[in-house]
C-alpha positions in Angstrom: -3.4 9.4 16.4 -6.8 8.1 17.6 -7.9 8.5 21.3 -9.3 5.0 21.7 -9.9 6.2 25.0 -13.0 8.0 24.2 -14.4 5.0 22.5 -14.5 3.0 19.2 -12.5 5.0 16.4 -14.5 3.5 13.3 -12.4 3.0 9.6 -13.7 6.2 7.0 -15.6 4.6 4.1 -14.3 3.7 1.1 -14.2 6.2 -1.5 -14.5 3.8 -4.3 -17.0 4.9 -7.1 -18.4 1.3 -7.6 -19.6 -0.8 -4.9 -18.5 -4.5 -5.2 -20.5 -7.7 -4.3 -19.9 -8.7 -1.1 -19.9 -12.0 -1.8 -19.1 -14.1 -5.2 -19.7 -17.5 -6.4 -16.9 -17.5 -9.1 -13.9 -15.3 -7.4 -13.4 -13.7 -3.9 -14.1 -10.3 -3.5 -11.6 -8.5 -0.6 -12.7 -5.9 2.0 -9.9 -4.1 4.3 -8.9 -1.4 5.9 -6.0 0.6 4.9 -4.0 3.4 5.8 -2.4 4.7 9.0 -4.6 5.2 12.7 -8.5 4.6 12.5 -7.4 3.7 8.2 -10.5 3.6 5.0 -12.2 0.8 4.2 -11.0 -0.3 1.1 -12.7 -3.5 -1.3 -11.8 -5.4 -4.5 -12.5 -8.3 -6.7 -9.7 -10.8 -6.1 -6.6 -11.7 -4.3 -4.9 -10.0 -6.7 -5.9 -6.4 -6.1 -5.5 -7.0 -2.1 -2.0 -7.7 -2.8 -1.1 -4.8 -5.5 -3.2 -2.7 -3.0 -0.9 -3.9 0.0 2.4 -2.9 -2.4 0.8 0.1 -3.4 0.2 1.4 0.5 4.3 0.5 1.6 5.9 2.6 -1.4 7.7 5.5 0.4 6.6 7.6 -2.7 2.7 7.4 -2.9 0.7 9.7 -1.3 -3.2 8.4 -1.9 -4.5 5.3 -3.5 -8.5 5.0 -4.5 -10.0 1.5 -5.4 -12.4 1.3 -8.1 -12.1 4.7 -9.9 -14.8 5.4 -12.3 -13.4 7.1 -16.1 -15.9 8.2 -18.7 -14.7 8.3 -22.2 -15.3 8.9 -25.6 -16.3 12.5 -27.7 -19.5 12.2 -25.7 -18.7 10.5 -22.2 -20.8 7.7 -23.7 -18.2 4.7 -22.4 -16.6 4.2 -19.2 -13.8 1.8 -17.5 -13.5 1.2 -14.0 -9.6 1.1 -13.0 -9.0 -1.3 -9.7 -6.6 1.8 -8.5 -5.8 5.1 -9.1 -2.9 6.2 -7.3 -1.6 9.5 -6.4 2.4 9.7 -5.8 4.0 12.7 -3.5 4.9 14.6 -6.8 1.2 14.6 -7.3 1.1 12.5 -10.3 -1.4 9.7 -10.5 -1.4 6.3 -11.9 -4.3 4.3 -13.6 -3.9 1.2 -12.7 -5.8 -2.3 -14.0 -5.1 -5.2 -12.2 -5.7 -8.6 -14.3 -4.4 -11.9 -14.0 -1.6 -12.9 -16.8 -4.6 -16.1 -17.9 -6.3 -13.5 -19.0 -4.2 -11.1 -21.3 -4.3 -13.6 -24.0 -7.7 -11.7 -25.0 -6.9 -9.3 -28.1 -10.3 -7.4 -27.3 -8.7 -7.0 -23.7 -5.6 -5.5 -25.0 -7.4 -3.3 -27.7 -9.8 -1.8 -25.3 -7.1 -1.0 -22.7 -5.3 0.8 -25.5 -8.3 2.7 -26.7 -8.9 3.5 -22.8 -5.2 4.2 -22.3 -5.6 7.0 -25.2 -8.4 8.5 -23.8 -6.7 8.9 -20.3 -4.2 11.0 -22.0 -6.2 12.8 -24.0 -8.7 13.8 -21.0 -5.8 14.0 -18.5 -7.6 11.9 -16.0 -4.1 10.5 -14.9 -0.4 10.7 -16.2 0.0 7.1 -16.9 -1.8 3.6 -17.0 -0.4 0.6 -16.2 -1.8 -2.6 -16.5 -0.9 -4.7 -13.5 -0.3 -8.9 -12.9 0.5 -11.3 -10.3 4.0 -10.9 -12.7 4.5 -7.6 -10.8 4.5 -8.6 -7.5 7.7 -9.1 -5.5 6.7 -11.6 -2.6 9.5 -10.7 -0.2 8.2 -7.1 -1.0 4.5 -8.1 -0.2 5.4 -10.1 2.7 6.5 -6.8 4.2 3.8 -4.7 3.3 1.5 -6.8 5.0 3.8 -6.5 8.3 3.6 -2.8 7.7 0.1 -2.7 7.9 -0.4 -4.1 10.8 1.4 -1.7 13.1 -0.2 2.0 10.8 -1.2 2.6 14.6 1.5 5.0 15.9 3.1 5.7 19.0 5.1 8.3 19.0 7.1 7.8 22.8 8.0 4.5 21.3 9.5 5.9 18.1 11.4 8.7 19.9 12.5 5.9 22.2 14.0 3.7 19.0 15.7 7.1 17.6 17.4 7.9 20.5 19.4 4.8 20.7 19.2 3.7 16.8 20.7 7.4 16.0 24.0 6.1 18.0 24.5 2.6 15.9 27.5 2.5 14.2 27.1 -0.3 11.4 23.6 -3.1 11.4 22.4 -4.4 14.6 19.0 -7.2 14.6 15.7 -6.1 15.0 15.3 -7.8 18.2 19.2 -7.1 19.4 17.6 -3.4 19.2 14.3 -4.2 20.9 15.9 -5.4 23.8 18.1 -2.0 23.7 15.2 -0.1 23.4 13.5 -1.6 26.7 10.0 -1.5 25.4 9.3 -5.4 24.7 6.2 -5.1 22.1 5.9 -1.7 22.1 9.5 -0.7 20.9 9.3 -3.7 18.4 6.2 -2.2 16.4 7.8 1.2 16.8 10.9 -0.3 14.8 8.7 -2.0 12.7 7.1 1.5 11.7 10.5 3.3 11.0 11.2 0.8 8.9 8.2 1.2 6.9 9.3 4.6 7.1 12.6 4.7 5.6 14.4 5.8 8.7 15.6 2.1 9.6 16.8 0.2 7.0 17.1 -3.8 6.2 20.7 -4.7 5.0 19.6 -7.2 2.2 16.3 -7.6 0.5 14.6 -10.3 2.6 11.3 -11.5 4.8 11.6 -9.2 8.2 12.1 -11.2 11.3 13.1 -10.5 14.4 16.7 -11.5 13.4 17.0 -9.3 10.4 19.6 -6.6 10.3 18.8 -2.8 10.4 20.7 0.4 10.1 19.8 3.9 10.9 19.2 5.8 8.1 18.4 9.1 9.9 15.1 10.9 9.8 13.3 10.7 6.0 12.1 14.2 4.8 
């Protein structure tokens, strides 16, 4: 965790291999900061990739995630492809991804170079997969949540152990605020749940927005 005591803990820079305009007349271009305490600064070229970024950063199962990846091809590295993502799961494989809005699939030079690309990421093993990636494939209750979860990545670990000690004794679902007010800490014990939620180790009891009135169960510490 940062010691923001000691002064301003600045974001790491972004680790993408392109740099992106900063500004665009035709699209928006994104800049963030992801991850958890001081985070990376992270960019893209549209909406889109913010929000398959956001998804990206609340699966349980991915480990790393780099924006604008760089892949040279061909029997002489003479062609390249920039992916949007490449992202690393805990098993430590990684994912290719392309993000493109449906309006513009319709392309058959688009599909045919993706293929030729997807070949050659097999056949120079610079991922395990590739996956093409549209506003089709995002869940917005899923999204919605994400976003929460990023803005509580700052931990505090008194207030977690706080929210374990008395979410460990529940016995069936109980509100997110209903175990706020248990916990005592007012905002603090609210992020804290917020972040064991993101966390696996409390639990939502239907697939839904989060709100202060949606009901949690422990699901016990998450190796």
């Amino acid at each position: 965790m940062p010691i923001f005591s000691e002064g301003t803990v600045l974001p790491a820079p972004s680790r993408a291999d392109r740099k992106i305009q900063s500004v665009s007349k035709w699209h928006c271009t994104i800049h963030a900061v992801r991850g958890e305490g001081a985070g990376t600064r992270m960019q893209g070229e549209s909406k889109l990739e913010m929000d398959h970024q956001s998804l990206q950063f609340a699966q349980p199962d991915v480990a790393d995630v780099v924006e604008q990846a760089y892949f040279k091809f061909g029997w002489r590295n003479e062609k390249w492809h920039v992916f949007d993502m490449l992202v690393t799961k805990a098993s430590g494989e990684q994912v290719a991804c392309t993000v493109k809005p449906t309006s513009l699939l319709h392309s058959k030079d688009f599909l045919e170079n993706m293929e030729v690309v997807a070949w050659w990421v097999q056949e120079k093993k610079f991922a395990s997969s590739v996956r093409l990636l549209t506003e089709a494939d995002i869940d917005q209750v899923a999204l919605h949540n994400a976003n929460i979860n990023a803005s509580v990545n700052e931990r505090d670990p008194d207030a977690e152990s706080a929210v374990r000690t008395v979410a460990c004794r529940l016995r069936g679902a109980i509100s997110i605020k209903a175990l706020t007010d248990e916990v005592g800490l007012r905002e603090r014990g609210y992020r804290a749940i917020l972040q064991l939620i993101s966390k696996r180790e409390l639990q939502p009891l239907r697939h839904e927005r989060t709100t202060p009135q949606t009901l949690i169960q422990w699901k016990g510490l998450q190796s």
